[in-house]
C-alpha positions as CSV (number, residue, x, y, z in Angstrom):
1,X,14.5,29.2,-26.1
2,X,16.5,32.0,-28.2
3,X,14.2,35.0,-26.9
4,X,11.1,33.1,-27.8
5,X,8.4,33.9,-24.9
6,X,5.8,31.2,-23.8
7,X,2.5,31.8,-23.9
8,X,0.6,31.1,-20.6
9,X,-0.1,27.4,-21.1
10,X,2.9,26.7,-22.8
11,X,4.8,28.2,-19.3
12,X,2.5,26.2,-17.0
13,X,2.9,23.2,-18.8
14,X,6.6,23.5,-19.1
15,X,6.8,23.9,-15.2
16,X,3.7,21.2,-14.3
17,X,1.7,23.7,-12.8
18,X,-1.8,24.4,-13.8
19,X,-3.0,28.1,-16.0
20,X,-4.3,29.0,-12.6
21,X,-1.7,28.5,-10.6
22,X,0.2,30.5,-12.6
23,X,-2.1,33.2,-12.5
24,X,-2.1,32.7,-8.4
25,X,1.4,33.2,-8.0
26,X,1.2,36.5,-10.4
27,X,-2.0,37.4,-8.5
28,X,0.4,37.0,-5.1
29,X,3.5,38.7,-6.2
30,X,5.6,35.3,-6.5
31,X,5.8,35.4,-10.6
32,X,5.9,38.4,-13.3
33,X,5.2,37.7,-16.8
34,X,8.3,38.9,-18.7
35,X,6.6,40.3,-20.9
36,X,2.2,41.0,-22.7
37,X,1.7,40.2,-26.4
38,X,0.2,43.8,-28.2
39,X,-3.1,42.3,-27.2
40,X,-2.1,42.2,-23.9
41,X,-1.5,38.4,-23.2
42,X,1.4,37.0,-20.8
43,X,4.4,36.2,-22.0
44,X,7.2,34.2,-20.0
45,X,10.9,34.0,-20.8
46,X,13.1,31.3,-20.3
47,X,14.1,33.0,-17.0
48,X,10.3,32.8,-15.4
49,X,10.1,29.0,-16.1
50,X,13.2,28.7,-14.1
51,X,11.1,31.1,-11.5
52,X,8.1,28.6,-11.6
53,X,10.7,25.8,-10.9
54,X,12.0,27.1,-8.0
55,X,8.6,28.1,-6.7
56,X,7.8,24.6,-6.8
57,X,11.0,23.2,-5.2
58,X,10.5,25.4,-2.4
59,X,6.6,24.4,-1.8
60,X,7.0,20.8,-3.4
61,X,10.8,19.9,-1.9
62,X,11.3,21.7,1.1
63,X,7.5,21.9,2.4
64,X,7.6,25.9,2.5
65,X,4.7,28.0,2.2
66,X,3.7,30.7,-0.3
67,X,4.4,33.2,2.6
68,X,8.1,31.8,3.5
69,X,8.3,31.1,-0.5
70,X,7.5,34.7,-1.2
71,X,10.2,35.5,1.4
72,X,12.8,33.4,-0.2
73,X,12.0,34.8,-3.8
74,X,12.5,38.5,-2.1
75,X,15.9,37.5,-0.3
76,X,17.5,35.4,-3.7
77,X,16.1,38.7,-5.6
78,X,17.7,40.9,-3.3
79,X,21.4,38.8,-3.6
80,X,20.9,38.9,-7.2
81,X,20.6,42.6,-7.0
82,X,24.0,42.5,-4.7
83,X,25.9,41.0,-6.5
84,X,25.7,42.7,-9.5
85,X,26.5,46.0,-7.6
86,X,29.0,44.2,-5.9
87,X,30.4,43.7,-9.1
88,X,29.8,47.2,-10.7
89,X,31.3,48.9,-7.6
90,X,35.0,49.9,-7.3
91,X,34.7,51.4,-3.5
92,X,36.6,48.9,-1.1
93,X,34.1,50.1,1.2
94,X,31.0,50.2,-0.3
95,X,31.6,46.6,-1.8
96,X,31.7,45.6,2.0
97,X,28.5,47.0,2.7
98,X,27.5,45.1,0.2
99,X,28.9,41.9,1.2
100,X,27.5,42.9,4.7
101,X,23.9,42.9,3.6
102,X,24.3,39.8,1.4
103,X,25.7,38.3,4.7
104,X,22.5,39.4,6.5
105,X,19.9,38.1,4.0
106,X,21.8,34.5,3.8
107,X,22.0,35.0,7.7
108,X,17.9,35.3,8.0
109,X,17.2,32.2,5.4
110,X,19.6,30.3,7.3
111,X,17.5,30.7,10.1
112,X,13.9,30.2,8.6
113,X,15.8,26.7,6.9
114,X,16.9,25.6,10.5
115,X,13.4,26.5,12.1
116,X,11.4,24.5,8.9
117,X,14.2,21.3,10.0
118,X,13.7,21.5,13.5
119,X,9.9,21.2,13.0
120,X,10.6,18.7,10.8
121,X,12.6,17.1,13.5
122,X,9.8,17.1,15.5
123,X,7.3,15.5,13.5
124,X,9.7,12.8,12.7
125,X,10.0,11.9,16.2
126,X,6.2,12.1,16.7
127,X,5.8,9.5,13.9
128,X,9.0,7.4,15.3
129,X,7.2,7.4,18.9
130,X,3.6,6.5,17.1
131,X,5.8,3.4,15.2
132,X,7.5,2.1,18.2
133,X,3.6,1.5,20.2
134,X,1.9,0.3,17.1
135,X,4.9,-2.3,16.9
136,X,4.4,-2.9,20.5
137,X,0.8,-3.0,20.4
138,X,0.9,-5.6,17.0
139,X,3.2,-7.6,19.4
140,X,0.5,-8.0,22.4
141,X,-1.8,-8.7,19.9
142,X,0.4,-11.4,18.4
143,X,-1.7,-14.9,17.8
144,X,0.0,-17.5,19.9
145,X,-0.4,-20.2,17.2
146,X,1.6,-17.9,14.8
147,X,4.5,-17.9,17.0
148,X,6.6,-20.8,15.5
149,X,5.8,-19.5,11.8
150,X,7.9,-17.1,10.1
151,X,7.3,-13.8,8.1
C-alpha cells in the first residue's frame, strides 16, 4: 500500500466487513485506526486490514467470540511486544523471563483452543447421535413397496 492509509470504507470493504462493524470493533477495543485525517477522519494502514482479517478468522473460522477474540488479540499483541524485547535484550536472564511469559500466554490460548474443540466435539456427537435415529426412524418408516427399487 506504500504508506497510503484507507479511508473507513475503503478498510471495510477491503476486509468484507460493513462501516459499522468497523466502528464496533473500535467502539470494543478489538481495532485502532492507525491514524485521523487533519479533519479528524479514520485512517487504516496496511497493518489494521491485516487486524480486521484476523478478527474475522477468529469469529468466522474458529467460531470464537468478540470476548475470547478480544483475548486472542491481547495475547498475539503481548508476543509481539516479547519478542521484540526478546530481541533488543542482551541479559541471558532477562531473555528467559521473557521466553517464560511468551511460554505462559501460548500456554493459556492453548487451553481456551482445546476447550472451543472439545465443545465442538460435543456438538458433533450430538448431531452424529440425532443422524443415526433420523436414519433409523426413515428406515421404520420405509414403504414396503419401495423395497426392491434402488436409490
Amino acid at each position: 500500500m506504500n504508506g497510503r492509509r484507507l479511508r473507513i470504507g475503503e478498510a471495510a470493504a477491503r476486509a468484507a466487513v460493513s462501516v459499522r462493524t468497523l466502528r464496533y470493533y473500535e467502539e470494543l477495543g478489538l481495532l485502532t485506526p492507525s491514524a485521523h485525517s487533519p479533519g479528524g477522519a479514520r485512517r487504516y494502514a496496511e497493518e489494521d486490514v491485516a487486524r480486521l482479517a484476523r478478527i474475522r478468522e477468529l469469529k468466522d473460522l474458529l467460531g470464537f467470540n468478540l470476548d475470547e477474540v478480544r483475548t486472542v488479540l491481547t495475547a498475539e499483541d503481548r508476543l509481539g511486544d516479547l519478542r521484540a524485547a526478546y530481541h533488543a535484550e542482551d541479559d541471558r536472564a532477562a531473555q528467559r523471563a521473557i521466553v517464560a511469559e511468551a511460554l505462559e500466554i501460548n500456554t493459556r490460548l492453548r487451553a481456551a483452543v482445546q476447550a472451543k474443540l472439545e465443545r465442538l466435539a460435543t456438538f458433533k456427537a450430538e448431531l452424529e447421535a440425532r443422524a443415526d435415529r433420523y436414519t433409523t426412524a426413515l428406515a421404520g418408516l420405509q414403504d414396503p413397496s419401495d423395497a426392491g427399487v434402488a436409490t
